[in-house]
RODOVEX-981900 format. One record per residue (C-alpha): residue number from 1; residue in three letters; x, y, z. Coordinates in nm, 2 decimals. Example, Ala and Ser with C-alpha at 12.3 -4.5 7.8 and 13.67 -1.06 7.14 Angstrom:
// residues 2
{k->1; r->ALA; X->1.23; Y->-0.45; Z->0.78}
{k->2; r->SER; X->1.37; Y->-0.11; Z->0.71}
***
This chain:
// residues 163
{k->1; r->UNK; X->0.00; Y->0.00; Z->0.00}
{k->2; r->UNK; X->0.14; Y->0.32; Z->-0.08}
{k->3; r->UNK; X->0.21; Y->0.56; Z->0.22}
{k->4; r->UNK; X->-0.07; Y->0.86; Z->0.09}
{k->5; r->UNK; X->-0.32; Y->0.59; Z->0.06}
{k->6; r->UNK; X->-0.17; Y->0.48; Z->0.45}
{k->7; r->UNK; X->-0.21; Y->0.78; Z->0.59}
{k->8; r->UNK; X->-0.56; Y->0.87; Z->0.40}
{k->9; r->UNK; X->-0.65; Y->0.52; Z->0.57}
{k->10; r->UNK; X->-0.51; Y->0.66; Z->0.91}
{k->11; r->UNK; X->-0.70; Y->0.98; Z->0.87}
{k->12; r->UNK; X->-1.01; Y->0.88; Z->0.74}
{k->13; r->UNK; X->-1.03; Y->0.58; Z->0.99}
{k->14; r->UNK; X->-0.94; Y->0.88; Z->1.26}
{k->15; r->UNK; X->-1.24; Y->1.12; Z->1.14}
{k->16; r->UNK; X->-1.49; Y->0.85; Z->1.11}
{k->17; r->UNK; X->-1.42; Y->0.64; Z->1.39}
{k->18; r->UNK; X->-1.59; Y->0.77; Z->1.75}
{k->19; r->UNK; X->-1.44; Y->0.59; Z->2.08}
{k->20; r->UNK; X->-1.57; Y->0.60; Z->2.34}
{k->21; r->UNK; X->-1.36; Y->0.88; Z->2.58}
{k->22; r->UNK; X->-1.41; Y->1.13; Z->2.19}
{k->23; r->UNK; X->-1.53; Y->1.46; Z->2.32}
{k->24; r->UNK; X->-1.75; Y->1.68; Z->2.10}
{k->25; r->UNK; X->-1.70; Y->2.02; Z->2.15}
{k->26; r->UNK; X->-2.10; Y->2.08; Z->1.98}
{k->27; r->UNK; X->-2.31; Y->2.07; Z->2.33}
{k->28; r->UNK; X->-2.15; Y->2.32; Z->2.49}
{k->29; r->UNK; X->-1.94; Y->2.12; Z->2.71}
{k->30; r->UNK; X->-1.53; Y->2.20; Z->2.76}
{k->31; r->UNK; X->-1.40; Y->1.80; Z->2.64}
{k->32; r->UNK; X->-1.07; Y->1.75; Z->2.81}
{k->33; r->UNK; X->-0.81; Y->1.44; Z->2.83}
{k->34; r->UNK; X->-0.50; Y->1.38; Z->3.02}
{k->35; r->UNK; X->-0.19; Y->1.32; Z->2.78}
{k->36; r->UNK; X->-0.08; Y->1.07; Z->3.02}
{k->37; r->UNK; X->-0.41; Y->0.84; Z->2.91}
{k->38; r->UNK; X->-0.30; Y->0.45; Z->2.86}
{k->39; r->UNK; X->-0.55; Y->0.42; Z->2.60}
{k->40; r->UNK; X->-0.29; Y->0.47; Z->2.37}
{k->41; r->UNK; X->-0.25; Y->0.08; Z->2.38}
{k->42; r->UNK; X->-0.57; Y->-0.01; Z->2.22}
{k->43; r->UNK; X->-0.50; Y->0.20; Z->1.90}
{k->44; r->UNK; X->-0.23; Y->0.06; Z->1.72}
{k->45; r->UNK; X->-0.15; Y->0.12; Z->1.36}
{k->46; r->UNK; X->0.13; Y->-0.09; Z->1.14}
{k->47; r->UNK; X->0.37; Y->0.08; Z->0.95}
{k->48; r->UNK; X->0.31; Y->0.10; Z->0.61}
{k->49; r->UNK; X->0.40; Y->-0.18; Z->0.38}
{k->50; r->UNK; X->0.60; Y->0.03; Z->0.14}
{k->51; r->UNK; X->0.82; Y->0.15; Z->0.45}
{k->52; r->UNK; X->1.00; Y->-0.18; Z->0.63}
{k->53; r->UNK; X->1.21; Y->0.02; Z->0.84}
{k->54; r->UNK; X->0.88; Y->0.21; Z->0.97}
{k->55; r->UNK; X->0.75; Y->0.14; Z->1.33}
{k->56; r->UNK; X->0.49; Y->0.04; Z->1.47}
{k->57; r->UNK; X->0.29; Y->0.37; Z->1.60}
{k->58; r->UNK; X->0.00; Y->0.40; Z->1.80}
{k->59; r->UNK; X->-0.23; Y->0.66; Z->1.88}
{k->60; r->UNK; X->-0.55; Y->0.80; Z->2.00}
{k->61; r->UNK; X->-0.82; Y->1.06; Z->1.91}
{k->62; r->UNK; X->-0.95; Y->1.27; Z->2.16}
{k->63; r->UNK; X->-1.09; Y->1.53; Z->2.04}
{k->64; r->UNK; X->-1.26; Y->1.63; Z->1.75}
{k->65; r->UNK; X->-1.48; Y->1.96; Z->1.61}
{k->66; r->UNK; X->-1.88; Y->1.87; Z->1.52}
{k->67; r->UNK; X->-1.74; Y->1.86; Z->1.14}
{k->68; r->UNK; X->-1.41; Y->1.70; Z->1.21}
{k->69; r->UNK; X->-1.23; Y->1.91; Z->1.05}
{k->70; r->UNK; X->-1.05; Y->1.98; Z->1.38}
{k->71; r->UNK; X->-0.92; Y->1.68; Z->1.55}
{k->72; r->UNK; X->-0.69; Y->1.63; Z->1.88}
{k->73; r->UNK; X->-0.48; Y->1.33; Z->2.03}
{k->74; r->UNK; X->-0.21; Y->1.20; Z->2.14}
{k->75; r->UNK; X->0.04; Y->0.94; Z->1.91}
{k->76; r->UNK; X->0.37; Y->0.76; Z->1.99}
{k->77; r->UNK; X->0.63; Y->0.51; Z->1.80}
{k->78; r->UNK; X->0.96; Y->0.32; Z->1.87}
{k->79; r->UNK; X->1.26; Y->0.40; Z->1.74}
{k->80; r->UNK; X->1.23; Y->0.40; Z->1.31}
{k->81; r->UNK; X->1.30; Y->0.60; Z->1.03}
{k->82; r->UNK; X->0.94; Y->0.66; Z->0.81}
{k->83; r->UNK; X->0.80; Y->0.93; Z->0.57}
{k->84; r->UNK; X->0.47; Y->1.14; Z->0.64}
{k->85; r->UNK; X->0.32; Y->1.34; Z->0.36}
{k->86; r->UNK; X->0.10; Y->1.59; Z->0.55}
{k->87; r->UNK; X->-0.23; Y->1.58; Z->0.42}
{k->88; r->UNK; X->-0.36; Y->1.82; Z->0.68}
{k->89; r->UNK; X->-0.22; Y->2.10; Z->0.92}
{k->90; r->UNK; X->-0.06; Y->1.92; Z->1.17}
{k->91; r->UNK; X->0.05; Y->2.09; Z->1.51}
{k->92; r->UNK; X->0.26; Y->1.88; Z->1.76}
{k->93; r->UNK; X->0.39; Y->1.96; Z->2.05}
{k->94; r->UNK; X->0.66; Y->1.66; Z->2.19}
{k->95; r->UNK; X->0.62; Y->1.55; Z->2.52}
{k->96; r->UNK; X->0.86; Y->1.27; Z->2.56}
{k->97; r->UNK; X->1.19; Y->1.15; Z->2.35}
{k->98; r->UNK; X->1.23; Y->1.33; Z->2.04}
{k->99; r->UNK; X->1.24; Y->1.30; Z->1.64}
{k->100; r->UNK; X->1.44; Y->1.46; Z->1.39}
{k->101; r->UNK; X->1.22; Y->1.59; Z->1.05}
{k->102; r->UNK; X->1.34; Y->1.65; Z->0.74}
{k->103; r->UNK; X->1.21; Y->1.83; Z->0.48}
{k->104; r->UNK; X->1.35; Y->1.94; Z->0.15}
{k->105; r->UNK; X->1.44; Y->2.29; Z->0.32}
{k->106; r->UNK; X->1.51; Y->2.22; Z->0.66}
{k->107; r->UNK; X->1.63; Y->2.00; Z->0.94}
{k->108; r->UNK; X->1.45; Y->2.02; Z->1.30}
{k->109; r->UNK; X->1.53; Y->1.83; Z->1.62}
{k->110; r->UNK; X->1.22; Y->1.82; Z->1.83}
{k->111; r->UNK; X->1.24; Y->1.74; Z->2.20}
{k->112; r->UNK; X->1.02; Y->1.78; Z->2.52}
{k->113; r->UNK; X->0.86; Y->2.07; Z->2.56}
{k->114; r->UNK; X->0.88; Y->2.22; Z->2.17}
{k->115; r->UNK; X->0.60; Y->2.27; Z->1.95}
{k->116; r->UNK; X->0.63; Y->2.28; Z->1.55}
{k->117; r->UNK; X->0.39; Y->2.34; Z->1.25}
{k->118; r->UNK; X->0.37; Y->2.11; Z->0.97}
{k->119; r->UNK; X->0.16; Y->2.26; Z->0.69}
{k->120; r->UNK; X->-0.08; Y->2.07; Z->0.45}
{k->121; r->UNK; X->0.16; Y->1.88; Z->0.14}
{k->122; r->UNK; X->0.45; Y->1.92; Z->0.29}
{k->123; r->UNK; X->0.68; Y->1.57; Z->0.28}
{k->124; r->UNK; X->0.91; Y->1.48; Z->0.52}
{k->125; r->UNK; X->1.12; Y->1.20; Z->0.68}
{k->126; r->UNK; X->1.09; Y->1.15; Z->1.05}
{k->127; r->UNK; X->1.39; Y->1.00; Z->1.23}
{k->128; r->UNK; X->1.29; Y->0.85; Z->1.60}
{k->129; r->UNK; X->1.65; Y->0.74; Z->1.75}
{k->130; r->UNK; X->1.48; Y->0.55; Z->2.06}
{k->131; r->UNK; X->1.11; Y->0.67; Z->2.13}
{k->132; r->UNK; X->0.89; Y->0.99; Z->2.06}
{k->133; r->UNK; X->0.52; Y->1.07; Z->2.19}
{k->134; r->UNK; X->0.34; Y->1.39; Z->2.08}
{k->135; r->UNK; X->0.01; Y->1.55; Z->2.13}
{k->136; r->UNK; X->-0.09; Y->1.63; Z->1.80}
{k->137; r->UNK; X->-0.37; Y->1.89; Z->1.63}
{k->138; r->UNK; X->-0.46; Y->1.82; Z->1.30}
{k->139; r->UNK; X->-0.67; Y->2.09; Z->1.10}
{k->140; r->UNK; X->-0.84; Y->1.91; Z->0.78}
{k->141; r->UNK; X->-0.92; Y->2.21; Z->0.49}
{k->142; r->UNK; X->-1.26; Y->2.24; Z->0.40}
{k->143; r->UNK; X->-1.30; Y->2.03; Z->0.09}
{k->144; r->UNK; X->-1.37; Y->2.24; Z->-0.25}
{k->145; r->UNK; X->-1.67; Y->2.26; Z->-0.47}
{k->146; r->UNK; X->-1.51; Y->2.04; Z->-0.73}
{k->147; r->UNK; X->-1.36; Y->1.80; Z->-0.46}
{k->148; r->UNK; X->-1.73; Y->1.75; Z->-0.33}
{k->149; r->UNK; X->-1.89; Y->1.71; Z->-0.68}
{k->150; r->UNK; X->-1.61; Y->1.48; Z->-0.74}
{k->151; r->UNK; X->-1.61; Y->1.27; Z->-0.45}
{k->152; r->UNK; X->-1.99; Y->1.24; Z->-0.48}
{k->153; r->UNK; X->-1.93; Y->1.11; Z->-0.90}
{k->154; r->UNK; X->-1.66; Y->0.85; Z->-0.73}
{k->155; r->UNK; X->-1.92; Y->0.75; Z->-0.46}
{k->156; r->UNK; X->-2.21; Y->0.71; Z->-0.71}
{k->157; r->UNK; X->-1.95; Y->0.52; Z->-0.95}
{k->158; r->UNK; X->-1.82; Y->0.27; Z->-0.69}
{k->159; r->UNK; X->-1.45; Y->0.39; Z->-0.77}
{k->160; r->UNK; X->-1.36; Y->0.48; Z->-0.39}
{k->161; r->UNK; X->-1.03; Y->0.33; Z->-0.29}
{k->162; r->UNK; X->-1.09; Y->0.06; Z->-0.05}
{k->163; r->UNK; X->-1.05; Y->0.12; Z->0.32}
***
């Protein structure tokens, strides 16, 4: 499986899928979650095929808008070198171990306690040396005319990619 069709997988099983201890933020109600929540155990996702050197990683959704286009959690892998292509805005902020990113400008070392920006096509190669865990935000754009008109002709025409 290629890794864009991965991580649509990821996302899209992330949007639809509601657990349990998911907060809404549509009743009024301020949703909360501790980033030291063990959950993380139960939602494990294998690296992608096309990456052997990739990780395991496992995360969690927390919290997500009414049209989840705003989503919040917390995500964590071994040690691994992997490639994410962004398909959303993606804030993290590292709470334990750290990563280096590369992208085809620039090199960052993240480490407890910093926060980066990772904006919406950008490619990049994360190298974990031992262990990283992150709380992540992810910001999904609001899908265009012609991406709606064409999802719907795809949807109609039974040419969706498989989940």
């Amino acid at each position: 499986m290629a890794l864009a069709s991965y991580v649509s997988r990821v996302a899209r099983v992330a949007l639809n899928g509601r657990t349990s201890s998911a907060a809404s933020a549509v009743d009024g109600s301020i949703p909360s979650f501790s980033v030291d929540d063990a959950r993380l155990q139960s939602e494990t996702a294998s690296p992608p095929k096309d990456q052997p050197g990739a990780p395991p990683m496992r995360w969690v959704k927390h919290i997500h808008s009414h049209d989840d286009r705003v989503t919040c959690g917390v995500w964590d892998c071994q040690a691994g070198v992997f490639n994410v292509d962004f398909k959303c805005d993606e804030v993290v902020h590292i709470l334990e171990g750290e990563v280096t990113v590369r992208s085809q400008d620039a090199v960052r070392t993240l480490r407890p306690g910093d926060v980066a920006m990772f904006r919406t096509g950008l490619q990049t190669t994360w190298e974990v040396p031992r262990y990283v865990r992150k709380l992540w935000f992810h910001h999904f754009p609001k899908p265009t005319l012609r991406e709606r008109v064409e999802y719907k002709l795809r949807m109609l025409l039974g040419t969706l990619p498989a989940d």
